[in-house]
N, CA and C of each residue as an Amber inpcrd file, in Angstrom:
protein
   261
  -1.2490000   7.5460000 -29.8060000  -1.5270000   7.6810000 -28.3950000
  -1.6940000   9.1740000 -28.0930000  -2.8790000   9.6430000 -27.1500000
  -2.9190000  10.6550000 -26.7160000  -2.0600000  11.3030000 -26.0000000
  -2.1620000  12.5360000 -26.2320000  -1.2450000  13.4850000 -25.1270000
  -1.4070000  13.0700000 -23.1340000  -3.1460000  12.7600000 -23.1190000
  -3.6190000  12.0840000 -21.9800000  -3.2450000  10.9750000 -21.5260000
  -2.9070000  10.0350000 -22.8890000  -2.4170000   9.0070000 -22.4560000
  -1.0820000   8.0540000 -22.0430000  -0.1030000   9.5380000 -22.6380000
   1.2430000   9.5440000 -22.2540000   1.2870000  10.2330000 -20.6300000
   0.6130000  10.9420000 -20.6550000   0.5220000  11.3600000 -19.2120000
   0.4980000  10.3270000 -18.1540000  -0.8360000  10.1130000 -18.4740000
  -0.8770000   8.5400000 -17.3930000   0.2410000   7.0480000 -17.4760000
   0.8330000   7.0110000 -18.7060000   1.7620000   6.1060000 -18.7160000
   3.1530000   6.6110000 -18.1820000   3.6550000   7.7110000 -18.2590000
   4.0680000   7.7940000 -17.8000000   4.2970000   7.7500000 -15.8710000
   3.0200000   8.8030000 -15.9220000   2.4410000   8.1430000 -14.2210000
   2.4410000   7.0550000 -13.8190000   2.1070000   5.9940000 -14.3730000
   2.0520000   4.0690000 -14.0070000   3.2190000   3.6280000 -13.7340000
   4.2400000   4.4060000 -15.1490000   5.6400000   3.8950000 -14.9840000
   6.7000000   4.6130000 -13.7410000   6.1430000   6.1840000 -12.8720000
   6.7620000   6.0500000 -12.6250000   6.5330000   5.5730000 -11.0960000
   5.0560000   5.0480000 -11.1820000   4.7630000   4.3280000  -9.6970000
   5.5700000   3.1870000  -9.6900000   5.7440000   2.3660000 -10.8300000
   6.1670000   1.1330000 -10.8550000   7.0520000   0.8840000 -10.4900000
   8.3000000   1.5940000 -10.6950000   9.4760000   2.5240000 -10.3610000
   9.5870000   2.7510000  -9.1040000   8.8220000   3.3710000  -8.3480000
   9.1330000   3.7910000  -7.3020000   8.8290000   2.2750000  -6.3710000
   8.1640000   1.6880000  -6.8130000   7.6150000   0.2270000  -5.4980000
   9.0260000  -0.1510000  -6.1180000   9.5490000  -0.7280000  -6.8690000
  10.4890000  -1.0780000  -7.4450000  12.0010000  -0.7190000  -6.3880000
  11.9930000   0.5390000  -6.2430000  13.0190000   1.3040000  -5.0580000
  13.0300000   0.9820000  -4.0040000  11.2670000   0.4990000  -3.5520000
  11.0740000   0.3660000  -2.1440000  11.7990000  -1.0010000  -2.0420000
  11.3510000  -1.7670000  -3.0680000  11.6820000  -3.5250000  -2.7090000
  13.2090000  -3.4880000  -2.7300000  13.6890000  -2.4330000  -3.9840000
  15.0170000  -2.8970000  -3.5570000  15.9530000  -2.3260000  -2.3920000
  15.4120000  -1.3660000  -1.7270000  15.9450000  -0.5160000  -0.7140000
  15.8750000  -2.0150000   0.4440000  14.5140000  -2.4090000   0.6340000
  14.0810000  -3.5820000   1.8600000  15.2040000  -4.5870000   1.7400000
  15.5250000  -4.7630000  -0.1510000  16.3180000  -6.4310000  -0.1680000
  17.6240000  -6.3750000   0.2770000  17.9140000  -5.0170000  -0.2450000
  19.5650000  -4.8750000   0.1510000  19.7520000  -4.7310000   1.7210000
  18.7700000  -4.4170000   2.3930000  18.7890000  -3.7010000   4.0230000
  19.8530000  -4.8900000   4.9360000  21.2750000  -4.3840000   5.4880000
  21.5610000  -5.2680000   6.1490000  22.7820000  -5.8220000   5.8870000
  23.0290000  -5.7530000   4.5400000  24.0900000  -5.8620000   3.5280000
  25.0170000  -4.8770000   3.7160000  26.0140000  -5.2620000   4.0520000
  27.7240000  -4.1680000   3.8250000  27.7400000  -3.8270000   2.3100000
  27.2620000  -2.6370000   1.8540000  27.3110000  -2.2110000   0.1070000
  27.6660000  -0.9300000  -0.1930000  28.1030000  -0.3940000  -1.0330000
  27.8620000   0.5770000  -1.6320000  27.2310000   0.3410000  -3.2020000
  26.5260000   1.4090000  -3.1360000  25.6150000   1.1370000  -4.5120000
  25.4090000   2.3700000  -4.9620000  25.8220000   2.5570000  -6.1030000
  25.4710000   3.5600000  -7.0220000  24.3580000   4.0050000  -7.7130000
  23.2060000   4.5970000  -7.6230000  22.0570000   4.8830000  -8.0840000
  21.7140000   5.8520000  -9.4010000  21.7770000   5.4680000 -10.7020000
  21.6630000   5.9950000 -11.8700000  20.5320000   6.9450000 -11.7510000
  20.5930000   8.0760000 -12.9040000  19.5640000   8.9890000 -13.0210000
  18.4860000   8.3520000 -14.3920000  18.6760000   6.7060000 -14.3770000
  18.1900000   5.9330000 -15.5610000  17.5190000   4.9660000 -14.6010000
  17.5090000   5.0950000 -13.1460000  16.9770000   4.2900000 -12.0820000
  17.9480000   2.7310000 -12.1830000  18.6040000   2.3660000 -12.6810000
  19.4450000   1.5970000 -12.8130000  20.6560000   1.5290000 -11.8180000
  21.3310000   0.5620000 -11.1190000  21.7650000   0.2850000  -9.9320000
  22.9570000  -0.2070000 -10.3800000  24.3290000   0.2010000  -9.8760000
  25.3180000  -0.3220000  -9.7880000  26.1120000  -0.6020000  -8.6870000
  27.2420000  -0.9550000  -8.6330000  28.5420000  -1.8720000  -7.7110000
  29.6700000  -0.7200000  -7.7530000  29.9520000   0.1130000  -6.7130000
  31.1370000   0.9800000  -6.4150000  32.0190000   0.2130000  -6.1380000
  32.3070000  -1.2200000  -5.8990000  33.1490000  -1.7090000  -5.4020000
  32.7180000  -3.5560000  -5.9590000  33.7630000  -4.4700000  -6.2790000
  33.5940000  -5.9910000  -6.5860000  33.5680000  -6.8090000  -5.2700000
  33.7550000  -6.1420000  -4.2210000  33.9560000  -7.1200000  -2.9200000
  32.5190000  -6.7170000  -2.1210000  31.6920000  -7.4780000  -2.9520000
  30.2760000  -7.6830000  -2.0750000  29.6280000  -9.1390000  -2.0970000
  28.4450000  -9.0970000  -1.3630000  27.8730000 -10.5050000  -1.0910000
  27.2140000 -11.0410000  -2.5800000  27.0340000 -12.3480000  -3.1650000
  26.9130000 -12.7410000  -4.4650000  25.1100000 -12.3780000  -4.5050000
  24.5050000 -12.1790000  -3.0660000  22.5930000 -12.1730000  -2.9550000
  22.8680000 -10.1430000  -3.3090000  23.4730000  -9.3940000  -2.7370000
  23.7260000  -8.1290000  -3.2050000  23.8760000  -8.2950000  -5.4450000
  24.2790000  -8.5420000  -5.5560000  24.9450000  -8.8080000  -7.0780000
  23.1710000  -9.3270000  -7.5540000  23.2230000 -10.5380000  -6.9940000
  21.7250000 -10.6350000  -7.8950000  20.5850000  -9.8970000  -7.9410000
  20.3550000  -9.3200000  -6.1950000  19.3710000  -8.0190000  -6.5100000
  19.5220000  -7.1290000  -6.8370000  20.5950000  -7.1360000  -7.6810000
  20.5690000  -5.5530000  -8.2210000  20.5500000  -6.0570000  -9.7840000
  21.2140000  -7.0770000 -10.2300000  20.6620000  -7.1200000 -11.6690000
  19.2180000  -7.7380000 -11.9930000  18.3460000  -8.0180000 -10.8270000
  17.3560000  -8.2670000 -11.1660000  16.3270000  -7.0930000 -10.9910000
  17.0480000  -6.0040000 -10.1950000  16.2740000  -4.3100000  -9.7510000
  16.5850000  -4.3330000 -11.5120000  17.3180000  -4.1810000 -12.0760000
  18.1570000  -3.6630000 -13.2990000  17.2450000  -4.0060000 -14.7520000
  16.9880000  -5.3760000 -14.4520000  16.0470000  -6.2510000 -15.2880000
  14.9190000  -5.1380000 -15.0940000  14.4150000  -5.6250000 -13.9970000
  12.6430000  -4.8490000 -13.7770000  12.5850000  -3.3150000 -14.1610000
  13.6360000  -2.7670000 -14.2500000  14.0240000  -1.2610000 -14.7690000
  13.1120000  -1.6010000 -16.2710000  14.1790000  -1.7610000 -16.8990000
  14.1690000  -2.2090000 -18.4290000  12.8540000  -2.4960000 -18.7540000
  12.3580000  -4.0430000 -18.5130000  10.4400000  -4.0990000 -18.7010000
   9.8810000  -3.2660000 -18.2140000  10.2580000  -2.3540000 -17.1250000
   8.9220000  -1.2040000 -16.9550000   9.4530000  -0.1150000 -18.1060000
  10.3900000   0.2020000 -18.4550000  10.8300000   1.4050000 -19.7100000
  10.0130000   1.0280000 -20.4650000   9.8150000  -0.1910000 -20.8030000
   9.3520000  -0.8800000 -21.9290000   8.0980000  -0.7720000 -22.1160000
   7.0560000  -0.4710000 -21.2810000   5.4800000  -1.1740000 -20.9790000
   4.9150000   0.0370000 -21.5350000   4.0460000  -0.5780000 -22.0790000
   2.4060000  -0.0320000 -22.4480000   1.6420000   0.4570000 -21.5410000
   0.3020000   0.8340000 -22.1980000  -1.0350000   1.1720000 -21.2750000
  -1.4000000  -0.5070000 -21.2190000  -1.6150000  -1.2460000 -21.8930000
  -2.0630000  -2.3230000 -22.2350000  -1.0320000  -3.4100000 -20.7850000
  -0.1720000  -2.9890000 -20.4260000   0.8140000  -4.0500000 -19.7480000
   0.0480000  -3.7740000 -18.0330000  -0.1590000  -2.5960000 -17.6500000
  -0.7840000  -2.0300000 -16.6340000  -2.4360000  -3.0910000 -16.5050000
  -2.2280000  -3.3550000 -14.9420000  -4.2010000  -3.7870000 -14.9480000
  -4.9710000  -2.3670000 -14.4660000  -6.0170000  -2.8800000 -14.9120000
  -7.1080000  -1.8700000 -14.7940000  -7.2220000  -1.1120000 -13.2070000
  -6.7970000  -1.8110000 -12.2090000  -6.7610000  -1.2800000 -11.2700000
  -5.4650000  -0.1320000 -10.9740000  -4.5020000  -0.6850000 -11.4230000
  -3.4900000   0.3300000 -11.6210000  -4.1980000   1.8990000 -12.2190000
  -4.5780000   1.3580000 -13.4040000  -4.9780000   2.5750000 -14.1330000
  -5.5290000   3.6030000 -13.6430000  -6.2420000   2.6260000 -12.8470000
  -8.0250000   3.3970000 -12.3810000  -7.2860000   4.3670000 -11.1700000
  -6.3840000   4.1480000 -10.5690000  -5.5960000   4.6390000  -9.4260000
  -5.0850000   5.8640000  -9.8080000  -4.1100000   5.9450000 -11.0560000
  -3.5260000   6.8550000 -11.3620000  -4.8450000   8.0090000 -11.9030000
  -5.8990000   7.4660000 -12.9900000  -6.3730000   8.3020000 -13.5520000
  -7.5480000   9.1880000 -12.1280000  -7.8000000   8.1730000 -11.5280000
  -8.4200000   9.3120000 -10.3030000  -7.8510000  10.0810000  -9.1030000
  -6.5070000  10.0370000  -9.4700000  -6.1070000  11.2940000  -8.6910000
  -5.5190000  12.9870000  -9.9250000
């Protein structure tokens, strides 16, 4: 893989990432929580006395972490791509 093409994957991944923040910022909204925010984008529980819908969106933020670490150029659609590479 190119030097170019780590560039842009990285770029994809870290858009993916960031919508990723937005959804989970929206899901939790409303919820009595504290939540701990990793420098691995990974989400934790400061405390065991929360709601059981808090608990699942965060190991499913946690999940979607992980498959985007994971992804390719190839996992991205072309429109994604085309986004990142023309700016």
């Amino acid at each position: 893989m190119s030097t170019e093409d780590e560039k842009i994957l990285e770029k994809l991944k870290a858009n993916k990432i960031d919508k990723l923040e937005e959804k989970l910022d929206h899901n939790i909204r409303g919820y009595d929580h504290l939540i701990e925010y990793k420098d691995d984008h990974k989400c934790g529980l400061r405390t065991d006395w929360v709601d059981e819908n808090i608990q699942i969106v965060i190991d499913q933020h946690n999940i979607e972490i992980e498959k985007v670490k994971k992804m390719t150029l190839i996992d991205f659609s072309m429109n994604e791509i085309k986004q990142v590479t023309e700016t």
